[in-house]
TORMINU-833355 format. One record per residue: x, y, z of N, C-alpha, C in turn; residue number from 1. Coordinates in pm, whole numbers. Layout:
REM residues N
     n_X     n_Y     n_Z    ca_X    ca_Y    ca_Z     c_X     c_Y     c_Z  resi
       X       Y       Z       X       Y       Z       X       Y       Z   NUM
...
This chain:
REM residues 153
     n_X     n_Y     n_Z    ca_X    ca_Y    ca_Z     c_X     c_Y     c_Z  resi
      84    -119       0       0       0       0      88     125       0     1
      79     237     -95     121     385     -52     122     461      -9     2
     209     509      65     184     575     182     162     730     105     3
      19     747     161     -20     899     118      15     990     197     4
     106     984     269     188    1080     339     292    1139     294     5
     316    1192     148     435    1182      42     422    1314     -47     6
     483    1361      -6     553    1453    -103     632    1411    -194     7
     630    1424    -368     733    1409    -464     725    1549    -533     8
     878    1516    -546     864    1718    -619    1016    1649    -680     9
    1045    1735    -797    1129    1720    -910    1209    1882    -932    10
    1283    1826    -986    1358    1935   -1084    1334    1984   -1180    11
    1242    1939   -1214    1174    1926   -1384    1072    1992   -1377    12
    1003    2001   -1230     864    2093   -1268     840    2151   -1189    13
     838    2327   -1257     825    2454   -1173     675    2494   -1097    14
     649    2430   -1055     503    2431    -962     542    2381    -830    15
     442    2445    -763     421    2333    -617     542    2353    -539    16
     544    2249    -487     691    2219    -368     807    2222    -479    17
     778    2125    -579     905    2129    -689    1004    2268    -692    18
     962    2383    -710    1007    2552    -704    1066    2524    -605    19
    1051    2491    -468    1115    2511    -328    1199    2406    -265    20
    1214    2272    -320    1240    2170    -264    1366    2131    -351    21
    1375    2193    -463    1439    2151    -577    1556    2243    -534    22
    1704    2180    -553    1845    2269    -569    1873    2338    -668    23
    1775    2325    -776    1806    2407    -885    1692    2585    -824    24
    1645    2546    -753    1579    2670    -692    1624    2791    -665    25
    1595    2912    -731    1673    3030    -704    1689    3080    -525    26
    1772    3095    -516    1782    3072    -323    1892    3173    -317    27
    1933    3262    -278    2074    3280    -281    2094    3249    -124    28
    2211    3181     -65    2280    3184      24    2419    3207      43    29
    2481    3270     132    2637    3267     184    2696    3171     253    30
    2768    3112     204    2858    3044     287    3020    3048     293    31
    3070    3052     422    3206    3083     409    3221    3245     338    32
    3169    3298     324    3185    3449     266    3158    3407     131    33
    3140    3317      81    3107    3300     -75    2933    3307     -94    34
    2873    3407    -154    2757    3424    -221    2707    3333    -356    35
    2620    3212    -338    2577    3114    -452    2439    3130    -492    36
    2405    3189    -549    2296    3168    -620    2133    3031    -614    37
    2228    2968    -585    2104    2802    -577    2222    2710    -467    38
    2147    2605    -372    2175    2525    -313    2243    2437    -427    39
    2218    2451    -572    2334    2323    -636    2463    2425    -650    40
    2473    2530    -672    2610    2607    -695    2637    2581    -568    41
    2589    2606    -431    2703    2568    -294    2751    2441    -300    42
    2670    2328    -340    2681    2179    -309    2821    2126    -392    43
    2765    2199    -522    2873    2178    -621    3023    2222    -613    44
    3001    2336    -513    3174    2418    -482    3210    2343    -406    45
    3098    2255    -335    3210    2209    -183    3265    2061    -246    46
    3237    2041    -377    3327    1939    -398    3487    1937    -368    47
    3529    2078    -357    3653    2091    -354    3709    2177    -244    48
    3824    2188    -192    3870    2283    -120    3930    2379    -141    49
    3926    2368    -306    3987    2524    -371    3903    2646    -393    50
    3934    2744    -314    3843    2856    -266    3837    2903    -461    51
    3915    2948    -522    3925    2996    -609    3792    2915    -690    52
    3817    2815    -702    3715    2704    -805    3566    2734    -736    53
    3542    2716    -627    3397    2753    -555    3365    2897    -588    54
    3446    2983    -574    3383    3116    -641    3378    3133    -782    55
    3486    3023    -877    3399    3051    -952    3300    2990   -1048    56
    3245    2860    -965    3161    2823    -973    3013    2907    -938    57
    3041    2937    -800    2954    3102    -736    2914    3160    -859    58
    2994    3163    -973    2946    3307   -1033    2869    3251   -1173    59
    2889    3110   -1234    2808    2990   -1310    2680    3066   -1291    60
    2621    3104   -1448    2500    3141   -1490    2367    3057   -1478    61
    2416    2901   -1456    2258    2842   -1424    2351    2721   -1317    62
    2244    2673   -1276    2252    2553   -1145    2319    2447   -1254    63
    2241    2387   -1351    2298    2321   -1448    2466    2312   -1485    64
    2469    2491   -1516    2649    2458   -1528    2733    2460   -1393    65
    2637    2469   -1292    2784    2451   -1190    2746    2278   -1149    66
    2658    2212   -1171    2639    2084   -1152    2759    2014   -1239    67
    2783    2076   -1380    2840    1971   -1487    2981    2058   -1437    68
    3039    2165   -1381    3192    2192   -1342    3199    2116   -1208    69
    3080    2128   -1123    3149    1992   -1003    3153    1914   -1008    70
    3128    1803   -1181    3185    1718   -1203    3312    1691   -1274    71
    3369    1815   -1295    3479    1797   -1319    3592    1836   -1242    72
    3587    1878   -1086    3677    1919   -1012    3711    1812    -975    73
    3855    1809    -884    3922    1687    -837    3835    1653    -722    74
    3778    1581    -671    3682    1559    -569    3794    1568    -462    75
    3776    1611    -332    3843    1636    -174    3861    1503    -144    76
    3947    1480     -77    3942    1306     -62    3841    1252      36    77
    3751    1352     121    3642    1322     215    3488    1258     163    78
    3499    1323      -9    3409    1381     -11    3255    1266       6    79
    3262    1156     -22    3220    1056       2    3135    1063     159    80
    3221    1097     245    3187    1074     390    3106    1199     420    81
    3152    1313     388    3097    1441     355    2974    1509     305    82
    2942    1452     191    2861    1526     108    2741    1547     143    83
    2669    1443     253    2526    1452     284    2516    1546     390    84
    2638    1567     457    2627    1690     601    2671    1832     553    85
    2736    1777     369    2738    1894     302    2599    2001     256    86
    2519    1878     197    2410    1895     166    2299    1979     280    87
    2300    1932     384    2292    1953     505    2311    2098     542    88
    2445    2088     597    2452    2271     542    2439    2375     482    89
    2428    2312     318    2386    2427     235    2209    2433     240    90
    2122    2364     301    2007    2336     306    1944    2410     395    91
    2073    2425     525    2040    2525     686    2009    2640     559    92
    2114    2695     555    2140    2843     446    1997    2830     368    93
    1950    2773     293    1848    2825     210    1703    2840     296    94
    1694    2761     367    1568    2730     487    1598    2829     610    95
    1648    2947     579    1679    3081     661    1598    3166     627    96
    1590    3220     497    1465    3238     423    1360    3207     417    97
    1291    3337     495    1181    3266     574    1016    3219     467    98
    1046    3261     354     946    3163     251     972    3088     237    99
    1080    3013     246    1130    2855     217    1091    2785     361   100
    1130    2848     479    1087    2817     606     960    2778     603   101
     891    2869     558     734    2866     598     671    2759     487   102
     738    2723     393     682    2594     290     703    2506     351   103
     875    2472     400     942    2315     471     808    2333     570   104
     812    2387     652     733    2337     785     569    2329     730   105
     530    2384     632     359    2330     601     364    2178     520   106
     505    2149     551     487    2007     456     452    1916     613   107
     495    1957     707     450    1887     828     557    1752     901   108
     435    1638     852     499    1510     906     559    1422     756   109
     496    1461     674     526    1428     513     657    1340     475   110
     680    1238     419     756    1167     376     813    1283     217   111
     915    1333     248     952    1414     140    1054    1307      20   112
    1021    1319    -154    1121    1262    -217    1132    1315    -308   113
    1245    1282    -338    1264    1375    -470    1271    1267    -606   114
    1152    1285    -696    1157    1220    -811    1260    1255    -912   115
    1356    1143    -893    1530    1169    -923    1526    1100   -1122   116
    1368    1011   -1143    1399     905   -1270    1448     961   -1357   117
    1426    1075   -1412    1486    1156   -1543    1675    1163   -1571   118
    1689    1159   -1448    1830    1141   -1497    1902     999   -1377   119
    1774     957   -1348    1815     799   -1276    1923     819   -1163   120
    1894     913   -1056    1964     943    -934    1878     856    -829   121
    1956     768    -785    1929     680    -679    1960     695    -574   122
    2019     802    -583    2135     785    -404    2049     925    -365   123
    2044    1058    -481    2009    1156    -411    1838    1199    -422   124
    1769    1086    -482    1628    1051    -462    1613     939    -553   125
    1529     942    -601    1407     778    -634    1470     737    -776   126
    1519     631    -818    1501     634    -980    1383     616   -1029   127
    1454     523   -1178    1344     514   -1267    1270     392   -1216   128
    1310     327   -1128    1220     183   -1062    1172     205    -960   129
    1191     329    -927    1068     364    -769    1191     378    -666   130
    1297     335    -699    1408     312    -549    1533     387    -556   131
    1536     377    -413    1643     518    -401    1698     510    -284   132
    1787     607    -240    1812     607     -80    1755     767     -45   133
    1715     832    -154    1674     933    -153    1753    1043      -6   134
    1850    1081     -48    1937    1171      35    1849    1322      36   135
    1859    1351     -91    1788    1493     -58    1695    1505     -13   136
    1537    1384      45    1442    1389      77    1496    1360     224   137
    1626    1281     256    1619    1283     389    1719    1390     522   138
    1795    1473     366    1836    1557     453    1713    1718     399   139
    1652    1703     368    1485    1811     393    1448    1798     506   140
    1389    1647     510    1321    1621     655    1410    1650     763   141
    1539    1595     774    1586    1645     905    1629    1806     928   142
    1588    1879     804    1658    2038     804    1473    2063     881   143
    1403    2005     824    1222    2039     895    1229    2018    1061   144
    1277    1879    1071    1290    1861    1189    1361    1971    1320   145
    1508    2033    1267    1555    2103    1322    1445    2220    1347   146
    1414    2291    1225    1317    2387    1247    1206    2406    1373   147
    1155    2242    1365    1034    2271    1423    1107    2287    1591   148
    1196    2191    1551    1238    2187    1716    1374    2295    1744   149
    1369    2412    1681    1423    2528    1697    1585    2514    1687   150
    1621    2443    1644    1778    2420    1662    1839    2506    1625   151
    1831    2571    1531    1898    2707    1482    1855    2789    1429   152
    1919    2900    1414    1835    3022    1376    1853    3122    1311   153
C-alpha cells in the first residue's frame, strides 16, 4: 500500500513544492563568505577545497552549469563521507529564508522525495524503478525537523 503521506517534487517541474524543494531553486545563500545563487552552486563548490574554483563556480549562470563543473573538479578526498552533512549545510542556508521556512514546515509530518527518474539518481532521490536512498528527501526532513524543534536560527 502507498503511503499517502508523500511529497514528490522534481527538478523538472516549476510548480508546487518542486520551485522550493528543488536545488536548482533560485535561493541565494552565503557560505564561508562565498555568495551562490542556488543550493546546487554551494553543493557543487564544496566538492573541492579550492576557494578559487567555488567562487567561480559562485558566479556559473545556471545551477545546471555549476552541476556539470562539479563534475569535473578533483573531488576532496572526504568527499564521500561528507557530502550529505554537506548537503545539510547548504540546506540550513536556504531554509533561513523565511518563505522557504514557511513551505518546509507546512509540509508537516510528510515523507519528502525527490523524483530523481529523469536522470536515474538513486542515491540523491528515487530512480526510474521507484528506489532510491533518496538523500535529498532525507536531509529536507531532518533540516524540517531542526526547524520545528528550533535548533537554529
Amino acid at each position: 500500500m502507498k503511503n499517502t503521506n508523500q511529497i514528490i517534487f522534481s527538478a523538472k517541474k516549476p510548480s508546487g513544492y518542486d520551485q522550493y524543494f528543488s536545488n536548482f531553486a533560485h535561493s541565494p545563500i552565503t557560505i564561508e563568505g562565498i555568495e551562490y545563487p542556488t543550493v546546487e552552486h554551494a553543493f557543487q563548490a564544496h566538492k573541492t577545497f579550492n576557494n578559487t574554483i567555488r567562487k567561480e563556480i559562485a558566479q556559473l549562470k545556471t545551477p545546471g552549469k555549476s552541476k556539470r563543473a562539479g563534475n569535473k573538479v578533483n573531488l576532496r578526498p572526504d568527499w564521500e563521507e561528507v557530502k550529505y552533512d554537506i548537503m545539510v549545510m547548504c540546506l540550513r542556508e536556504k531554509f533561513k529564508i523565511d518563505l522557504y521556512k514557511k513551505i518546509l514546515l507546512c509540509t508537516q509530518d510528510a515523507e519528502l522525495i525527490e523524483d530523481a527518474a529523469e536522470w536515474n539518481d538513486a542515491i540523491w532521490g528515487i530512480g526510474k524503478n521507484g528506489k532510491g536512498t533518496n538523500l535529498l528527501g532525507k536531509a529536507l526532513m531532518k533540516v524540517r525537523k531542526e526547524l520545528k524543534e528550533n535548533e537554529w536560527k
